[in-house]
Structure formats: structure tokens, C-alpha cells
VMD Tcl script that draws the C-alpha trace (Angstrom):
set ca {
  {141.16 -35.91 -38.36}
  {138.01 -38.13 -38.97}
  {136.04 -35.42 -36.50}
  {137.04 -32.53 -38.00}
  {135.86 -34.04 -41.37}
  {132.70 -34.71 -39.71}
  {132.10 -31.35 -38.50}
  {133.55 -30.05 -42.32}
  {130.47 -32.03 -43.93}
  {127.72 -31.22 -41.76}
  {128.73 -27.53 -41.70}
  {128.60 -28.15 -46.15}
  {125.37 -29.99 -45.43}
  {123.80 -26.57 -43.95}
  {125.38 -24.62 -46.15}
  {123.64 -26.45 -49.01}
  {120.03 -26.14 -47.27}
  {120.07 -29.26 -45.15}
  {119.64 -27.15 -41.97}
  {117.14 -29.84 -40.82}
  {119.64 -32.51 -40.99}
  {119.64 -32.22 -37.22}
  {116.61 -30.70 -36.34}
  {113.79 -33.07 -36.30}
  {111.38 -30.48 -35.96}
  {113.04 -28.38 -38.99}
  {112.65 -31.65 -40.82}
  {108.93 -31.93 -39.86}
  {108.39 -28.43 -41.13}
  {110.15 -29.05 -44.54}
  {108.26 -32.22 -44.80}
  {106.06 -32.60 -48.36}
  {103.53 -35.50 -47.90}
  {103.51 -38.37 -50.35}
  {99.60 -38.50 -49.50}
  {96.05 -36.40 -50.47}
  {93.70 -37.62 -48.48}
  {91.29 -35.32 -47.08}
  {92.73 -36.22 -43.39}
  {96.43 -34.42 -44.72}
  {94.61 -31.41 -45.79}
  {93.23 -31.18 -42.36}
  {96.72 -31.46 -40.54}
  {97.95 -29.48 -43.23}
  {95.88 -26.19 -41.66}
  {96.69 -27.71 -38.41}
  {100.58 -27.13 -39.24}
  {100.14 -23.32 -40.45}
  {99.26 -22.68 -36.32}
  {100.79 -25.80 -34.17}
  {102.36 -28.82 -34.96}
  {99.60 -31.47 -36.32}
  {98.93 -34.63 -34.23}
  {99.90 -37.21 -35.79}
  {102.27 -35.41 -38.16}
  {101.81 -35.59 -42.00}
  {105.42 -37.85 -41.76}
  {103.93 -40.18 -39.51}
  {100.21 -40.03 -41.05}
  {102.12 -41.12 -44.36}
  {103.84 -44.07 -42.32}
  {100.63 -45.26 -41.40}
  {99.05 -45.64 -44.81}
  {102.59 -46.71 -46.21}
  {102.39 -49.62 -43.30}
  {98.35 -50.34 -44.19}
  {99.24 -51.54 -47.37}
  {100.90 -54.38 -45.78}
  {98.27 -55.97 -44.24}
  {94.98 -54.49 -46.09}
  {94.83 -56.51 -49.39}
  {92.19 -54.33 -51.63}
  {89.69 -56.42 -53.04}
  {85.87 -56.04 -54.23}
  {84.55 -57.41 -50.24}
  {85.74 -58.30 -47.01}
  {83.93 -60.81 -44.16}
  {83.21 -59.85 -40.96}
  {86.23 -61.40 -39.65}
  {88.37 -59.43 -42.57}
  {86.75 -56.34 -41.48}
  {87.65 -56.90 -37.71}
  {90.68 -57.90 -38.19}
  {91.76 -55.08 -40.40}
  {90.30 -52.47 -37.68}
  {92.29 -54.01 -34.88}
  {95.54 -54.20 -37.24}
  {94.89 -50.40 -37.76}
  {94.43 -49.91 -34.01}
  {97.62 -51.75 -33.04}
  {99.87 -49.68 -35.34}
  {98.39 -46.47 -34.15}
  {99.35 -47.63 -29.97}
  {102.53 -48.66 -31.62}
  {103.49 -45.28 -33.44}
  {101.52 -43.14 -31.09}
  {101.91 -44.66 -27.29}
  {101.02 -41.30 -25.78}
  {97.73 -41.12 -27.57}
  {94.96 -42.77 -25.32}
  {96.21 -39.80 -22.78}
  {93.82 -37.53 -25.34}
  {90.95 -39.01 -24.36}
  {89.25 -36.41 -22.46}
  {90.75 -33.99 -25.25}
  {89.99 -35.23 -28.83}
  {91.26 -38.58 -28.83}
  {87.85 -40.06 -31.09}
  {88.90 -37.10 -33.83}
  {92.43 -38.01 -33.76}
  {92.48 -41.82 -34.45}
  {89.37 -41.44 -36.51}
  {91.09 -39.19 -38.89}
  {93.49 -41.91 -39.22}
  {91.41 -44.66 -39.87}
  {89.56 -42.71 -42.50}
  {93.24 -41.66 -43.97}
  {93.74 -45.54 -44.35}
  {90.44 -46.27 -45.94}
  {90.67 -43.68 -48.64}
  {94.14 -44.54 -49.06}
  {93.09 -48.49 -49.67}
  {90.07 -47.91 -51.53}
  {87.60 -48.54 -48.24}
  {84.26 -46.99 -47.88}
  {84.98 -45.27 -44.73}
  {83.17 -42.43 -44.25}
  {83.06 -40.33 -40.38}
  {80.34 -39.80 -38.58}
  {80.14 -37.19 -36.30}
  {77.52 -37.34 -32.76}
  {76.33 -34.08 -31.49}
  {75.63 -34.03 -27.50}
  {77.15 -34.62 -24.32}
  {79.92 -34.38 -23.01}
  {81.65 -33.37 -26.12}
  {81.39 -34.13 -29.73}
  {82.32 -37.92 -30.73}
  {83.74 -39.14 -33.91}
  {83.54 -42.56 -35.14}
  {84.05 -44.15 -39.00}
  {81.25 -45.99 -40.49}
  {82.83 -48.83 -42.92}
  {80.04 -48.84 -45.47}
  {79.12 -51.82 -47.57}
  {80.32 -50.86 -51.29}
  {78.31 -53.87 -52.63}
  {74.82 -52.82 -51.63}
  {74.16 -51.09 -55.41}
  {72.90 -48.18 -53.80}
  {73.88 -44.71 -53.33}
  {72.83 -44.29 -50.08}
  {75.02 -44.98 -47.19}
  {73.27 -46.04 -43.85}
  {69.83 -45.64 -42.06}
  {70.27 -45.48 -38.57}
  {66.82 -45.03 -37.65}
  {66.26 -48.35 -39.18}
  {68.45 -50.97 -38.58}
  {66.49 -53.68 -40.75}
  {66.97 -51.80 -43.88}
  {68.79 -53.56 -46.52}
  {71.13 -50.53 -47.38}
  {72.75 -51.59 -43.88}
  {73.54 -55.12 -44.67}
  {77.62 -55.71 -44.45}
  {78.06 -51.90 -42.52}
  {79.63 -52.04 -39.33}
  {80.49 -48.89 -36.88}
  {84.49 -48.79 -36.04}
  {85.09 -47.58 -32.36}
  {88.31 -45.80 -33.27}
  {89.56 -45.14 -29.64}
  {89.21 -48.93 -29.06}
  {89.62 -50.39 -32.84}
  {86.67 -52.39 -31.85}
  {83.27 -52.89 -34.24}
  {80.15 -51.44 -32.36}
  {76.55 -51.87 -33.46}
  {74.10 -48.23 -34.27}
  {72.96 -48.40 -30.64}
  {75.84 -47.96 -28.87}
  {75.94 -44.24 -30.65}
  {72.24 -43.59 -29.92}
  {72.42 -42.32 -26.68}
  {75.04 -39.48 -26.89}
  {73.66 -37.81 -29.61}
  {71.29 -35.07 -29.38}
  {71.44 -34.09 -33.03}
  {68.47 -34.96 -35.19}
  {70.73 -37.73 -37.13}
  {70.23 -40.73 -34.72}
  {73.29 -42.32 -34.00}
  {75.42 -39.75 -36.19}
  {75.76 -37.61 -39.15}
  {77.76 -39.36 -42.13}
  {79.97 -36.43 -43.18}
  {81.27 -36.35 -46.79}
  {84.90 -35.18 -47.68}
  {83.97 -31.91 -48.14}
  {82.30 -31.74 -44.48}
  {85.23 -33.33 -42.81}
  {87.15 -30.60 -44.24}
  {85.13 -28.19 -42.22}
  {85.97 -29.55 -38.88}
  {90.18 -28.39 -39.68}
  {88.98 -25.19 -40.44}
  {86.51 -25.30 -36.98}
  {89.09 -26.64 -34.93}
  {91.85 -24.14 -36.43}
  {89.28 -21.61 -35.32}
  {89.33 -22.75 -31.95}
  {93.56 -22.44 -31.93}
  {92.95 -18.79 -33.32}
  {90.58 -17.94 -30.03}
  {93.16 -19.31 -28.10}
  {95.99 -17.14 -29.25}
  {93.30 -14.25 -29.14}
  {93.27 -13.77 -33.12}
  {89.37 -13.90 -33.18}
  {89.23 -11.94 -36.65}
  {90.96 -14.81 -38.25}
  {89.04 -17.30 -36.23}
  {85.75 -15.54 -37.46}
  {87.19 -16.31 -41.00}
  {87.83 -20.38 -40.34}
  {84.10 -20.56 -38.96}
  {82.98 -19.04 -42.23}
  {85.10 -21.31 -43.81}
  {83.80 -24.24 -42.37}
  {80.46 -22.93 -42.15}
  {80.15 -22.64 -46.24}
  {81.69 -26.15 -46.78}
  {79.26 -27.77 -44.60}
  {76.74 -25.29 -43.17}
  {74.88 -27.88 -40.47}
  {77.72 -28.08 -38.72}
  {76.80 -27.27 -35.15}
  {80.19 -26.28 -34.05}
  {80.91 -24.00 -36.54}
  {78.54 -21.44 -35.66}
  {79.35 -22.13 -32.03}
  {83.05 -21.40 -32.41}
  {82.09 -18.35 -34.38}
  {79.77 -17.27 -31.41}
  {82.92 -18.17 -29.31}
  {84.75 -15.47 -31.27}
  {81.91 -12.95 -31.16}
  {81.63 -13.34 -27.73}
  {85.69 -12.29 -27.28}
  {85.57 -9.86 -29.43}
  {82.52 -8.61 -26.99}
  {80.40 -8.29 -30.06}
  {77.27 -9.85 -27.59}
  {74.31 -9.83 -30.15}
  {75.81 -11.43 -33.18}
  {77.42 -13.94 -30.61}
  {73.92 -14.84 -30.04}
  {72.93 -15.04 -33.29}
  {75.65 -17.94 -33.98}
  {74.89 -19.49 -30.95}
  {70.77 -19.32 -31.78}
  {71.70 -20.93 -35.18}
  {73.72 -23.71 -33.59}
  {71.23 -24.83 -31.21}
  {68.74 -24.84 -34.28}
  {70.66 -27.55 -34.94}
  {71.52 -29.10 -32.26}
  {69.85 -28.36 -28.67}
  {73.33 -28.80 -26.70}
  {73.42 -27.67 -22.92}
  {76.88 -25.74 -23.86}
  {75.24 -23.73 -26.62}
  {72.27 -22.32 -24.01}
  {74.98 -21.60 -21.25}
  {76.93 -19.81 -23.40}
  {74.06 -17.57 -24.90}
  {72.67 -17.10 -21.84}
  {75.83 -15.51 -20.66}
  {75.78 -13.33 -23.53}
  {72.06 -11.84 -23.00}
  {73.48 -11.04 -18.85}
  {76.31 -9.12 -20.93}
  {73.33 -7.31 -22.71}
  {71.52 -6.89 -19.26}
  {68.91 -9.25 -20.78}
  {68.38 -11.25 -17.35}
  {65.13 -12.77 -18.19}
  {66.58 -14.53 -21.29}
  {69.23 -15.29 -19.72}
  {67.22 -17.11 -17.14}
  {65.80 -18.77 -19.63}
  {68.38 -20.13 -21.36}
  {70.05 -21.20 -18.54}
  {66.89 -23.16 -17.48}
  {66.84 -24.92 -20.66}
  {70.54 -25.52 -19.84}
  {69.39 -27.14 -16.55}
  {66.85 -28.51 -18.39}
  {69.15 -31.23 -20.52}
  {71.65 -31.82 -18.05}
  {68.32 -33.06 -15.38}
  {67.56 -35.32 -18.60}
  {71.11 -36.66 -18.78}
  {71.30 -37.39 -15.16}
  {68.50 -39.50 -15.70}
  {70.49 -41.84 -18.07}
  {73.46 -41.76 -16.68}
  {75.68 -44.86 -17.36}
  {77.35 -45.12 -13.91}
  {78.26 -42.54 -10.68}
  {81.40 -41.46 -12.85}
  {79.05 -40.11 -15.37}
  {76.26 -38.70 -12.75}
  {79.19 -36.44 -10.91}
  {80.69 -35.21 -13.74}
  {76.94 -33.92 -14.56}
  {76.77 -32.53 -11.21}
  {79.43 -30.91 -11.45}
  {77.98 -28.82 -14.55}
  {74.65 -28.42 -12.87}
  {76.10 -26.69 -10.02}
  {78.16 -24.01 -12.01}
  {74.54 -23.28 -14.16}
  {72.69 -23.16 -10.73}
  {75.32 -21.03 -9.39}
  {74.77 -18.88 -12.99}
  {70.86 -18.75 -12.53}
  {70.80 -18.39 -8.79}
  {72.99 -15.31 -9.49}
  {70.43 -13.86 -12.38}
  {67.61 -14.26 -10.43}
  {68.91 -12.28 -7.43}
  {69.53 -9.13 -10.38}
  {66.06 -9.62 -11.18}
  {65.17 -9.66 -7.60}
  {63.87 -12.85 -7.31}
  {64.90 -13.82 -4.04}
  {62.65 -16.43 -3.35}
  {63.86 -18.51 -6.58}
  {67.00 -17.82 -6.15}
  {67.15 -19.13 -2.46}
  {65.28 -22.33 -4.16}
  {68.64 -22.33 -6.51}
  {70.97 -21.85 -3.25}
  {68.97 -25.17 -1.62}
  {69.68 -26.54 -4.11}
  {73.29 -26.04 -4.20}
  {74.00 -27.11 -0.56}
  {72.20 -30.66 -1.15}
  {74.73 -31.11 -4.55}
  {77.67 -30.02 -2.84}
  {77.53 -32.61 -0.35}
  {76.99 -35.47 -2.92}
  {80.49 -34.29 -4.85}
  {82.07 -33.83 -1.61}
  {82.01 -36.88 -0.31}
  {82.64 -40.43 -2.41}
  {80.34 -42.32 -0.27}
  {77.36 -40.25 -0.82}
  {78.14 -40.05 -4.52}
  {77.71 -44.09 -4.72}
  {74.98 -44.34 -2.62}
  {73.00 -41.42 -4.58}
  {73.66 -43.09 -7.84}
  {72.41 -46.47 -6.37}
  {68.99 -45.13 -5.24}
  {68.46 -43.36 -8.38}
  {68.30 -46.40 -10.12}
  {66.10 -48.67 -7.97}
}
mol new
graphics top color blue
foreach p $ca { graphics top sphere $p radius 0.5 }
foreach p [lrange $ca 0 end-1] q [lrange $ca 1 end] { graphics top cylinder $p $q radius 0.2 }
display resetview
């Protein structure tokens, strides 16, 4: 009797709209968020294409749980500050445990959207800060100093200025405080260390990376309008006019893919950018440009190589300069440049043995740096 009462409500339930009573992803659907920060409108344009990571339900938990432990007040110490940022850290491992598995996918974007959820949430002068270069784009919050009466935020290409006193740089994939130099290397964008991105310009990156979803499920003519999108709320944003040449370049519209990519690397001078133009102009039959962008390609990864942090780093590299020798190698044999391109084949064989073989890959790393 008691079961068939049981099954009698929940069929009422339904009935009255509470479909989702036993779908969890019906309920995540229905789901209104108690929150506005500029991190829910992204994941709110994530939601019209996929489901958002972290969901708006659990993006609300995590400011609904900050206010626990994050007691607003006019300034914090160092050791406030630190401990705050590791308190943040713990709850996303703890509501998240599959998340660190992103971290050759986007998992610097993800937690740092959280973290700057949190801060506006609580009142904290979080701001993100986005590094252009290699080997991907890397997001990071700066926690800015409300109490230096000025309107600026941070000068990274000075670190004794007194607009920087009481700012600190929060790792977000290891809720860890790291000083301006630790950013300087990676980025190849004309900001050293970063570019501090408003609300408005973190906006721009949901309706990039929405783009990139679009491409994905080949619907390049709505792509095309998320890059313009996120190109007219924050128009030095590198990746918006790459994504766009991304869609060109599907759509097999060659010369205005170019003319995206040539405005992104105006911006930024990113190996990715001059691969993927070059392989435009070969589409055009433009070999020589294409030779030279590829070069320039060459070009930055030879320069990264030469800073490489350890033989990790230095094969991954390799591993890119070997698919834009293969690329030039190829272009100069169209343009019948045989004795180049048998310089490029060389040049191959001598790589291919270092990524072959672990043993040569530590000992080449150790005699580059003696």
C-alpha cells in the first residue's frame, strides 16, 4: 500500500512540473542562480551549448560556503590573504575532485573563474589576468590592494612601485600566492606578466570559448558571431580574432582567415597564430608566405627551447618543431627548393631520435644547459 502511494505522488509530482524531481540533470537545467557575478554569466553561455563546469548550482555553493570563512572587512594581512586562497582551494578539491585532471585542458580558467566568483561575491579586489604565449593561454587572479588610494591596479614592469604594495598573484591551480616573476616567462604579450582584464573583458573569453564549442559542432556562422561578440567587448583579445580565423579557415574562406589571424599576432606574436596562417597562404598557393610564416613559427619555438624549464618542457617543444619542419620541409619542395628542404629533412632525422628514445632526451637537455 505504502509503494503504491509512493509511485501515486511522484507520478502527481510530474504531473505538476516536477519532472526533474529525479533527473539531476533536468534539475541542473531548470536551475535559476541565486548569484550575478560576471563568472555565472559566463557559464550561463556555456549552458546554452554543453553543460558548464562547475555548474551554476555548484558555483552558487561555493560562494554560499565562502561566506563562512571570508569575514569582509576594509584589509586583510598576508597571512589572511593566504589563508583565505588556500580555504578557497580546498573547497574547490573538495566539491570538484576530478578537476586537477583539466590541467592540460583549461584547468587555470576553470578554478580562476571561481576564485574571482568568490571575490566579487565577498567584496575582494580580484581581478584575472590573462598571459598570452606558450603552451596555451594561462589565467591567474591578481588580489589587488583596495587601500592604495589609487585607481590603478598593478605595474608589472615595476615591481617597486607603490601601487603594488599589499597585491599578491593567486596561483589558482595550486591556491598558492606567487610573486610577478613567476608569470614573466610565459607570456609573450606586450603586458609583462599579464593583462588585468576588467568584467567586461572576462566576459569576452565565454563568448571566445563558446566560439570554440560552435567550431567543434561545425556551426562556424554562429561561432563567427561569438568572436565578434567577444571581439567588441574587449577588442585586444588575442584569441578572439584567432578563433574567428579558426572559423574562417572551416568555412574555407582562406583570406579573411588571414586577416584575423594577422590581427591576432599584432597582438600577440604566438607560434600557433603563424602556423595556422601559414597554412592558410599554402591553401591560397601562396608558398613563399607560407614559408615565411612558418619560419617565424620555427623561429619562437628555437627561442623557447632555449628556456626551457626541464626535458619535459624541451620534448614537448620538439615535438611541435618537428610537425612545422615537416610543414616547411614540405613547402619548400612545392617551391622546388630541394636543397632547403633536404636541410629541413636533416633536420628531422637528428629530432626524431632525441623523442624516440628517453635516454637521449635527458642527456640532450643536460648538455644544453652546461
Amino acid at each position: 500500500m505504502i509503494g503504491k502511494k509512493l509511485i501515486a505522488g511522484l507520478s502527481i509530482l510530474a504531473f505538476l512540473g516536477f519532472a526533474s524531481f529525479n533527473n539531476p540533470a533536468k534539475a541542473q537545467e531548470n536551475y535559476k542562480p541565486k548569484y550575478d557575478t560576471p563568472s555565472h554569466k559566463v557559464l550561463l553561455m556555456e549552458k546554452s551549448i554543453k553543460t558548464p563546469y562547475p555548474t551554476l548550482k555548484t558555483l552558487d555553493n561555493f560562494l554560499d560556503n565562502s561566506k563562512t570563512y571570508i569575514h569582509q572587512k576594509e584589509d586583510y594581512t598576508l597571512k589572511e590573504k593566504e589563508a583565505i586562497v588556500e580555504k578557497i582551494y580546498v573547497d574547490i578539491l573538495k566539491k570538484l575532485p576530478g578537476i586537477t585532471k583539466r590541467i592540460t585542458k583549461d584547468l587555470c580558467y576553470r578554478t580562476s573563474l571561481i576564485y574571482y566568483a568568490i571575490g566579487k561575491e565577498n567584496n575582494l579586489e580580484f581581478f584575472p589576468v590573462i598571459v598570452e604565449g606558450y603552451p596555451d593561454k594561462h589565467v591567474y587572479i591578481l588580489w589587488n590592494n583596495k587601500n592604495d588610494n589609487t585607481q590603478k591596479k598593478h605595474n608589472f614592469s615595476d615591481s617597486t612601485d607603490i601601487i603594488n604594495k599589499g597585491d599578491v598573484n593567486i596561483e589558482t591551480i595550486l591556491g598558492q600566492l606567487r610573486p610577478d616573476e613567476y608569470y614573466f616567462q610565459d607570456s609573450t604579450s606586450k603586458e609583462k606578466g599579464g593583462r588585468i582584464l576588467n568584467e567586461t573583458q572576462f566576459i569576452s573569453i565565454g563568448h571566445w570559448q563558446r566560439a570554440i564549442e560552435f567550431i567543434k559542432k561545425e556551426q562556424y556562422n554562429k561561432a563567427l558571431e561569438d568572436c565578434n561578440k567577444a571581439i567588441e567587448l574587449d577588442s585586444n583579445s588575442t584569441q578572439a580574432y584567432q578563433v574567428k580565423g579558426e572559423s574562417w579557415k572551416k568555412l574555407e574562406e582562406y583570406e579573411k582567415a588571414i586577416n584575423e589571424y594577422t590581427k591576432a599576432l599584432e597582438l600577440n606574436p604566438e607560434h600557433q597564430i603563424y602556423h595556422a596562417r601559414g597554412w592558410s597562404w599554402g591553401k591560397l598557393e601562396e608558398f613563399e608566405k607560407k614559408k615565411e610564416d612558418y619560419t617565424s613559427a620555427l623561429e619562437l619555438i628555437w627561442k623557447r627551447k632555449e628556456n626551457a624549464k626541464d626535458s619535459t618542457e624541451l620534448i614537448s617543444l620538439i615535438k611541435i618543431e618537428k610537425r612545422y619542419l615537416v610543414g616547411r620541409y614540405l613547402t619548400f619542395e612545392k617551391m622546388g627548393n630541394f636543397e632547403d628542404a633536404e636541410k629541413d629533412r636533416e633536420k628531422l632525422k637528428e629530432l626524431q631520435k632525441i623523442t624516440l628514445d628517453p635516454e637521449i632526451q635527458n642527456l640532450y637537455y643536460f648538455l644544453r644547459n652546461q
